[in-house]
C-alpha positions in Angstrom: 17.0 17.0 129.2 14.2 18.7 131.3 13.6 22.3 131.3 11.3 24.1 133.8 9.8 27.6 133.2 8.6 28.6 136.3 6.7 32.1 137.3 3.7 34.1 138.8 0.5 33.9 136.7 0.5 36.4 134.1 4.6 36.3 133.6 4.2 34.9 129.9 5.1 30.9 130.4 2.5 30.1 127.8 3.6 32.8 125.3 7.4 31.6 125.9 5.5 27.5 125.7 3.9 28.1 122.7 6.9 29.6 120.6 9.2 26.7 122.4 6.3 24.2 121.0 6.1 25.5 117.8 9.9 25.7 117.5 9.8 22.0 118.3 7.3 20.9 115.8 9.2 22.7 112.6 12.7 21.6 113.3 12.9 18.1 115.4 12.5 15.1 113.0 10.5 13.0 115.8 6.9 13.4 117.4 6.0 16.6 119.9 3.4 16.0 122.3 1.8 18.6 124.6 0.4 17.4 128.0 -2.4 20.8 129.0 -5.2 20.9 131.5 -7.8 22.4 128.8 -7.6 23.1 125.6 -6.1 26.9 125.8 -3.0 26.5 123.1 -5.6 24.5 120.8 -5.3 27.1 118.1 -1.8 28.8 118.6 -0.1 25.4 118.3 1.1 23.7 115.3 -1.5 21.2 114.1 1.6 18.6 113.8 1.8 18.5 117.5 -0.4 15.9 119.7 -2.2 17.8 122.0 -3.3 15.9 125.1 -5.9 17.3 127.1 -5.2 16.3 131.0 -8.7 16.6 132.4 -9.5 13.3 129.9 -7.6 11.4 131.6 -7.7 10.3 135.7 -4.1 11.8 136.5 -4.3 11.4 140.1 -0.8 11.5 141.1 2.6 12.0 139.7 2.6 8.1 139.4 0.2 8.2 137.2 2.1 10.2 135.4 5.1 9.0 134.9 2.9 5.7 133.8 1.5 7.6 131.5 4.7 9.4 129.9 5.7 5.4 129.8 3.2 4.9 127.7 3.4 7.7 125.4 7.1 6.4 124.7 6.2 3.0 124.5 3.6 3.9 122.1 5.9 6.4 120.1 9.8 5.4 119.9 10.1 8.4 117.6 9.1 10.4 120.5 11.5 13.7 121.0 9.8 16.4 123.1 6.7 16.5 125.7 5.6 19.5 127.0 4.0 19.7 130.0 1.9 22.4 130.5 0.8 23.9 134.3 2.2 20.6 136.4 1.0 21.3 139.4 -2.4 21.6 138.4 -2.4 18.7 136.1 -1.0 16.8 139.6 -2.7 19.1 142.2 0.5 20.0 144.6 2.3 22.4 145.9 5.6 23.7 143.7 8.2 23.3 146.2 6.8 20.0 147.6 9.2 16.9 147.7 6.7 15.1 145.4 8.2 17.8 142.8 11.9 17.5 142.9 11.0 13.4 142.8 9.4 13.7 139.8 11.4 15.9 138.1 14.4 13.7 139.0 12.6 10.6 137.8 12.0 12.4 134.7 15.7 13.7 134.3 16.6 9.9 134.0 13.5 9.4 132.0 15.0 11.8 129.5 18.4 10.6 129.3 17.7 7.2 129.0 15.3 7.8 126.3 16.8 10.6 124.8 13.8 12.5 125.1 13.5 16.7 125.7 11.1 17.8 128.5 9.9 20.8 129.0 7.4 22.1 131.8 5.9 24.9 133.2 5.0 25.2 136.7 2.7 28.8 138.2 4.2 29.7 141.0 6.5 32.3 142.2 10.3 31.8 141.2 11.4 32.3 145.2 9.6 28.8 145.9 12.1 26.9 143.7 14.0 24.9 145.7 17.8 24.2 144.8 16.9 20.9 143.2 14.1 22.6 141.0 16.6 25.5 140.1 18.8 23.2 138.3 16.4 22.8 135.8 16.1 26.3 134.6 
């Protein structure tokens, strides 16, 4: 399953991320990891969740990332949520570029395969949503 929480700056993505995150960590049985660019949820998130700090790591591209979600389950099989905090500025892009929808496809089947829960926030108007991105609302 992927979830995308999409909206303006200021709308309250992080408040609703941080409730979602915390929900996560008190009532799945498996590992929640958190994916941010800094460290601004540090101390409003449940010290049970990994907290990955983006700008430690060389994400260039969404390849990179989905090599590197790879390797979070390979690492993890009791993996059952990732958060994914800000994606287009983790992967600097524009929201209602191709490179988007492909990813988020990709991750769709990620998830299923897997049985994984995804869920992302992406700054940025809800109007730019294409169709494909709407179905993950």
């Amino acid at each position: 399953m992927v979830r995308v929480i999409m909206g303006a700056k200021g709308s309250g993505k992080t408040k609703q991320m941080v409730e979602l995150i915390n929900y996560a960590a008190e009532n799945e049985i498996g590992s929640v990891v958190c994916i941010e660019l800094g460290r601004k949820m540090m101390f409003d998130i449940s010290r049970n969740v990994r907290l990955v700090e983006a700008g430690e790591f060389p994400f260039g591209g969404y390849e990179f990332l989905k090599g590197f979600i790879g390797g979070l389950y390979a690492s993890n099989y009791d993996l059952t949520h990732v958060f994914i905090d800000s994606l287009c500025k983790i992967i600097p892009s524009e929201p209602d570029s191709p490179e988007v929808e492909e990813f988020l496809a990709w991750l769709s089947k990620f998830a299923e395969k897997n049985n994984i829960k995804f869920t992302i926030t992406i700054s940025a108007d809800v109007a730019l949503a294409t169709e494909a991105m709407k179905t993950y609302f």
